[in-house]
N, C-alpha and C positions, 0 to 999 in steps of 0.2 A: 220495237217493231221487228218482224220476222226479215228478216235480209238475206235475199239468194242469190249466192257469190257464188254459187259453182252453174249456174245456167249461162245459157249463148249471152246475154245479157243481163250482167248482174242487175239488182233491183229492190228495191222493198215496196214494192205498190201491186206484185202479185199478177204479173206480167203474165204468167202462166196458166193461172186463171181465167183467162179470155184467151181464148185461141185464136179470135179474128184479129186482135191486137197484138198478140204476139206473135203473126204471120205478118202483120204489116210491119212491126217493126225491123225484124230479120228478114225481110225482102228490101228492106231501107239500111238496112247496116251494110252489106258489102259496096251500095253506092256512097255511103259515107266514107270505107274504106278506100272506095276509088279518089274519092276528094280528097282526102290524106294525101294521098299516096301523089296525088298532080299537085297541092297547091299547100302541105305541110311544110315544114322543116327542110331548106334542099339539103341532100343527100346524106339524109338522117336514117333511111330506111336500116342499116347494120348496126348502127351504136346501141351499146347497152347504155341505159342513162340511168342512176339512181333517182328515182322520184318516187313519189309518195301518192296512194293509190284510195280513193276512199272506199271501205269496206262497211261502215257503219255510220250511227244517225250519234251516234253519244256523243257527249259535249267532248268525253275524253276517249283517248284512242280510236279515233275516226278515222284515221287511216293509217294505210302499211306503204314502209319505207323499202326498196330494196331496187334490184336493178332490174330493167326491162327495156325490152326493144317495142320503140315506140309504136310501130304498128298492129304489134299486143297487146297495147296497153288496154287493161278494161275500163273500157270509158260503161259507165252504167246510169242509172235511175234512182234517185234517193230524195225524197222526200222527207222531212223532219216528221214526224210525229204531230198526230193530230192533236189539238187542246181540247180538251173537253169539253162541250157548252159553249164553244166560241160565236160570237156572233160579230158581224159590221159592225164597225167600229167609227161608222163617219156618214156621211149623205144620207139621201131620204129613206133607207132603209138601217139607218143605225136600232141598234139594238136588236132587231131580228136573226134568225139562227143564220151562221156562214154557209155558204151556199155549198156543197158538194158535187153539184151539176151545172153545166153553164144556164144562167137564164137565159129560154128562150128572144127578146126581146132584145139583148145584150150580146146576142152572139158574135155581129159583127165589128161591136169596137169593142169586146173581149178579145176577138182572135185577130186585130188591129195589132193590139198593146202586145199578144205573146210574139208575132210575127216579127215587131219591129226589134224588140229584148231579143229574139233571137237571133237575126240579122247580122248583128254585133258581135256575138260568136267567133264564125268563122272568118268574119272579115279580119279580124284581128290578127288572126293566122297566118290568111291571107298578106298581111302588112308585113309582117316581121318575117316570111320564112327565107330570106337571103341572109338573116341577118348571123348566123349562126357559122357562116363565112369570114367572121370576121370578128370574133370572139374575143375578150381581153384577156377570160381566163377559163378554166374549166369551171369554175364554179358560176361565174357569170353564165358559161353555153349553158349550163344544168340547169338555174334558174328560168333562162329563155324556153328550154322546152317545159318546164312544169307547168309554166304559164301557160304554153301551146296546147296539150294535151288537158287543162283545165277549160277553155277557151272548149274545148271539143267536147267536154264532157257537158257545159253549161250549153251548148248547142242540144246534145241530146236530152237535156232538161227539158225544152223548150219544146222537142220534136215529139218527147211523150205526150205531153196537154195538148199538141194542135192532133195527134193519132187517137187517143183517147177519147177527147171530147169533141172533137167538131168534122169526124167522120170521112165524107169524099174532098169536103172541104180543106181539114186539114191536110189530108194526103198529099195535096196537091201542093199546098201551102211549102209542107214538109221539103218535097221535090226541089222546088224552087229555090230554097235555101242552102242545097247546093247548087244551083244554078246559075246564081250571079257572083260574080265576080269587084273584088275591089279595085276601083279606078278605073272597071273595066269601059268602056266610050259606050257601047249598046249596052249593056247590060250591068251597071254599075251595083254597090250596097247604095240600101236605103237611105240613112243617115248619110251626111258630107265629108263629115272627120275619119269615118271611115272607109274613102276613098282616098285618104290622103297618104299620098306614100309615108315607110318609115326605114329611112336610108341608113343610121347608122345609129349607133350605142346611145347616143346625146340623145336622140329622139324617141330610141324605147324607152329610155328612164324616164323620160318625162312626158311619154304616152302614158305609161304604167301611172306615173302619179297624178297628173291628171283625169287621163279618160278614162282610165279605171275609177277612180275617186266618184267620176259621172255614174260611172255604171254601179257604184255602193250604193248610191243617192235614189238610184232611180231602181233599182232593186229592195232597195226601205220602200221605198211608197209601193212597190207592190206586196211587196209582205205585209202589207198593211187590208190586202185585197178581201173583199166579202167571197171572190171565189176562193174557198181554202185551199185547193192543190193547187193553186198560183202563188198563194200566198205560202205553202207550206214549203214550196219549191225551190223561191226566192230564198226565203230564211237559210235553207243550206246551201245556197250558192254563196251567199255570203261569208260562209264558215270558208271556203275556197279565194273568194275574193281579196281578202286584208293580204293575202303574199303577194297578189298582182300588184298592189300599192306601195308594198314592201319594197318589192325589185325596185320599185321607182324613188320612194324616198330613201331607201342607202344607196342607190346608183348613183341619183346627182349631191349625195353626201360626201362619195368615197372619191368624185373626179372632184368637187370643192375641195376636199382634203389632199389631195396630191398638187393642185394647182397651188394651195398657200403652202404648203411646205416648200415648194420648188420656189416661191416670190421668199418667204425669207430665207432661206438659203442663199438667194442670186440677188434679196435687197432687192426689188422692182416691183413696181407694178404695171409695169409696163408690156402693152397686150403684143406687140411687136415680139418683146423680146422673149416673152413668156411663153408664145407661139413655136420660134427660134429652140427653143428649150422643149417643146413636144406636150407641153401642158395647154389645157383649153382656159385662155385668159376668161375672168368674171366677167365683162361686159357681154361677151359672147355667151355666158351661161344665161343673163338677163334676156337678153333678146330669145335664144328659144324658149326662156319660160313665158315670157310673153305673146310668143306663137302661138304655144299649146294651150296658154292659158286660155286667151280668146277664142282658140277654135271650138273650146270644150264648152265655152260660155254657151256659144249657137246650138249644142245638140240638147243644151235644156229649152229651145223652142223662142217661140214668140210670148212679149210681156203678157199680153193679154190672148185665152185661147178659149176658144167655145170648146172645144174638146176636150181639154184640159178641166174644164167647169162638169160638161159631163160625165168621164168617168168617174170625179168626185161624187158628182149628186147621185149617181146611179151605186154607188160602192164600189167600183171597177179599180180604184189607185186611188192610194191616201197620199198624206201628206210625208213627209220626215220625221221617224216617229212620234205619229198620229198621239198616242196613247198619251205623251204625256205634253202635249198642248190642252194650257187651259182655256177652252172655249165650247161652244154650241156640237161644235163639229159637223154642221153643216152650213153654217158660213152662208145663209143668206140677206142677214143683215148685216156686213161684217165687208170690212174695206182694209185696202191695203196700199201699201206708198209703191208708184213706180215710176221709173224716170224714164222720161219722149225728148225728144226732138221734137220741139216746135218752132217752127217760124226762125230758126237759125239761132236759137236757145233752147238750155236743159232745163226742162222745168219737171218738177215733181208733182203727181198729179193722185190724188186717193181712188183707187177702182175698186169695184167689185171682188170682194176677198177671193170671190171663186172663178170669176175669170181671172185671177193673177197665178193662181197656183203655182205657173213654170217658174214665175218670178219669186215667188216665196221658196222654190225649191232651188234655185241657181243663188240665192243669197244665202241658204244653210250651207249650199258650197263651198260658196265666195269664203266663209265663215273656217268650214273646214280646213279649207285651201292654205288659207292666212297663217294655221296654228303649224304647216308642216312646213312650209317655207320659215318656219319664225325657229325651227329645228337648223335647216340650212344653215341660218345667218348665225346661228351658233357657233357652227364651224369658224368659220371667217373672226367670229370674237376669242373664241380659244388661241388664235395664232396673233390675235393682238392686231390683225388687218379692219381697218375703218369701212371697206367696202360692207354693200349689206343689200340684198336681192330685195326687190319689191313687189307687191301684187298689180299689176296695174289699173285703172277702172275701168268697170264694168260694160264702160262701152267703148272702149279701144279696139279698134280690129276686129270689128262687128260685121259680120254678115247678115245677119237673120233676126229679124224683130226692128220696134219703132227707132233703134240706135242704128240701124245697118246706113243708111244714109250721111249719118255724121260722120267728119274727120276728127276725131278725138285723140289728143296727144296722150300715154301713158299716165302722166300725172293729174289729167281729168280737165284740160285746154280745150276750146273750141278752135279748130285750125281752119282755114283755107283747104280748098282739095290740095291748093297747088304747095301750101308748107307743108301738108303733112308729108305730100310725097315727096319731097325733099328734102326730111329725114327719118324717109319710111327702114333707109338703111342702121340708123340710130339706135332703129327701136325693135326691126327682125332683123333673122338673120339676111344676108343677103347670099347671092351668088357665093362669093370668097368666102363669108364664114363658112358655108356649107362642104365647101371644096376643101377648107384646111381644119376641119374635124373628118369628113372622110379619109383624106391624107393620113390620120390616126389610125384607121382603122385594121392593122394588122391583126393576122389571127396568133394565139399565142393559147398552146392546150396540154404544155408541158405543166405537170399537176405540180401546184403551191408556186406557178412566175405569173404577174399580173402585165398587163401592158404600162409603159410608162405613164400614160398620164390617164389611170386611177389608184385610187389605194385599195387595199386589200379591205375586206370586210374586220370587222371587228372578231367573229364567230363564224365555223364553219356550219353545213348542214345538220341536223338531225344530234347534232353531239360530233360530228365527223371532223378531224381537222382540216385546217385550208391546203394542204399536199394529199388530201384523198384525191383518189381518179373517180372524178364524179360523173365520167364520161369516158368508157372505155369504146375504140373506134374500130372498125373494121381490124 
């Protein structure tokens, strides 16, 4: 595909080409800019940061490594490459050719689905841009902004399809998505989890491995989409997305690895003394991961969705790759297991395969989730320590859906309101944990010294060692 890197906005969808579109867009970039500039990275605006730039659609050399001040950064438009003869691949219009144009009929929970995928973007940003205050190493700061400035670029994915396709509407749609604010009290993000604050190092890494993890899941069922430039869109966000995961599975790898080195060294496992010692005890790693686990649970929705059934029947959003499930693929006579709260019991109950969708999609999750946490406990086996991290179930620390009502202990108990919350400290973090992992939180950006309680990565950037200035500052 033809890619034009040297325009106001780089692109391969031929931006230039339509002039109305590409006056709306460049009358929407310098308020993008201004959002940067209020609610990005604090006081990032001088750093040169080496990051990595995407230039192209190819599977290889897709993007340029070098250093840039992130308010230059060309955040652009990249679409994958069309497939030939593609058609829907699922509901009542399978097999007919992929759409190129929004359906009429579908316009408003098409621009539903791009609106809320969008959302998620800059809230993300929004989350973490204290966070770089408080740094463990330069190569850590460096990874937090790639993420940042990807998070910006996956917004402007979003802001093309709603300018493109859905005209005054989107415009305004577009507007809006700088306009709210995370956590903000009037004017909050859509999604929950993304108003949740993310205070220090323990909760990017394990935002990144979770709610990014969310956002691969739910980025496959849209590239799954009979609209092609949704579907084509997604597909290279995804080429973006596995380092947002990445941060998260070697971040809570590398404070695992520093915590058991410091327990045999000092002989203990003791979370007091381990604290004493400036390392984040394992119990305390359990409990955030059961935080973010469950909160990530809720942004795959309720078990059962009529909305969820529609975009499938309509082609709007498949499954997890759709393609290679063997079934009808529209799923009208077709049931699925999911588990209620009833009557002060879990019981499993077979629904309608296509009202469960959300549920069949937060179980491929659950599934992936399992495989990266089972990398963790590796760590912990290599040093010869018996601890070992768990997934907890599925309906512990539930907000949203037929579980939100149940007190569900980690290991899958029915509890009391009143036991559970009398060892709700057990099982999240509470106050003190949070207070003595912030207490960690020194910045440290002298290039190749890491804070004490993580370990170093295994590999630097790009080929770069770990004493490169990955992050050159005012």
């Amino acid at each position: 595909m033809n890619v034009s890197l040297n325009e106001k906005i780089p692109n391969n969808v031929d931006v230039g080409g339509d002039k109305a579109l590409q006056r709306a867009l460049e009358r929407w970039q310098p308020e993008f800019l201004d959002w940067w500039s209020d609610m990005g990275p604090d006081g990032s605006k001088g750093y040169e940061v080496y990051l990595r730039t995407a230039v192209s659609v190819e599977k290889g050399g897709w993007a340029h490594f070098d250093f840039v001040r992130m308010p230059e950064y060309r955040w652009g438009i990249f679409l994958e490459p069309a497939r030939a003869g593609r058609s829907v691949g699922f509901g009542e219009h399978r097999g007919e050719p992929a759409w190129q144009e929004v359906p009429g009929e579908y316009r408003g929970n098409l621009r539903r689905i791009i609106v809320t995928q969008g959302d998620t973007e800059p809230a993300s940003v929004e989350q973490q841009r204290h966070l770089g205050m408080t740094c463990p190493s330069l190569y850590d700061l460096r990874n937090l902004f790639q993420v940042n400035v990807e998070e910006g670029r996956h917004l402007w994915a979003m802001v093309y399809l709603l300018h493109r396709y859905f005209g005054r509407d989107g415009r305004e749609e577009a507007q809006a998505l700088l306009e709210r604010r995370s956590g903000d009290r009037d004017n909050p993000r859509i999604l929950e989890a993304f108003n949740e604050p993310t205070p220090d190092w323990m909760s990017l890494f394990m935002f990144t491995f979770f709610t990014d993890r969310d956002g691969k899941f739910q980025l496959c069922a849209l590239a799954e989409s009979g609209f092609d430039p949704l579907a084509r869109t997604a597909r290279f966000m995804l080429t973006e997305e596995a380092h947002h995961m990445f941060v998260g599975v070697t971040g809570v790898a590398r404070i695992l690895e520093r915590t058991c080195q410091v327990m045999a060294k000092e002989r203990t496992d003791s979370p007091e003394r381990l604290r004493a010692l400036g390392v984040i005890d394992l119990p305390t790693v359990q409990r955030y991961l059961n935080f973010h686990f469950s909160v990530t649970l809720d942004l795959f929705g309720s078990e059962l969705s009529s909305n969820a059934a529609t975009y499938y029947t309509t082609g709007l959003k498949g499954r997890y790759e759709e393609e290679k499930l063997d079934d009808d693929h529209r799923l009208k006579d077709a049931v699925y297991p999911v588990l209620a709260f009833e009557e002060g019991r879990l019981v499993t109950r077979e629904a309608p395969a296509l009202n469960a969708l959300n549920e069949k999609l937060r179980d491929d999750y659950i599934k992936d989730t399992a495989s990266g946490i089972a990398r963790w406990n590796r760590v912990m086996e290599k040093h010869g320590i018996e601890f070992r991290l768990a997934v907890p179930h599925k309906g512990f620390h539930r907000r949203i859906g037929a579980l939100a009502g149940a007190h569900i202990s980690p290991d899958g108990r029915l509890l009391s309101r009143e036991a559970w919350q009398a060892r709700a400290d057990e099982w999240l973090p509470s106050a003190a944990d949070r207070a003595f992992v912030q207490s960690l939180m020194g910045r440290v950006v002298e290039p190749g010294r890491f804070a004490n309680w993580i370990a170093p990565p295994e590999r630097g950037i790009h080929g770069m060692p770990l004493d490169f200035e990955y992050v050159r500052f005012d």
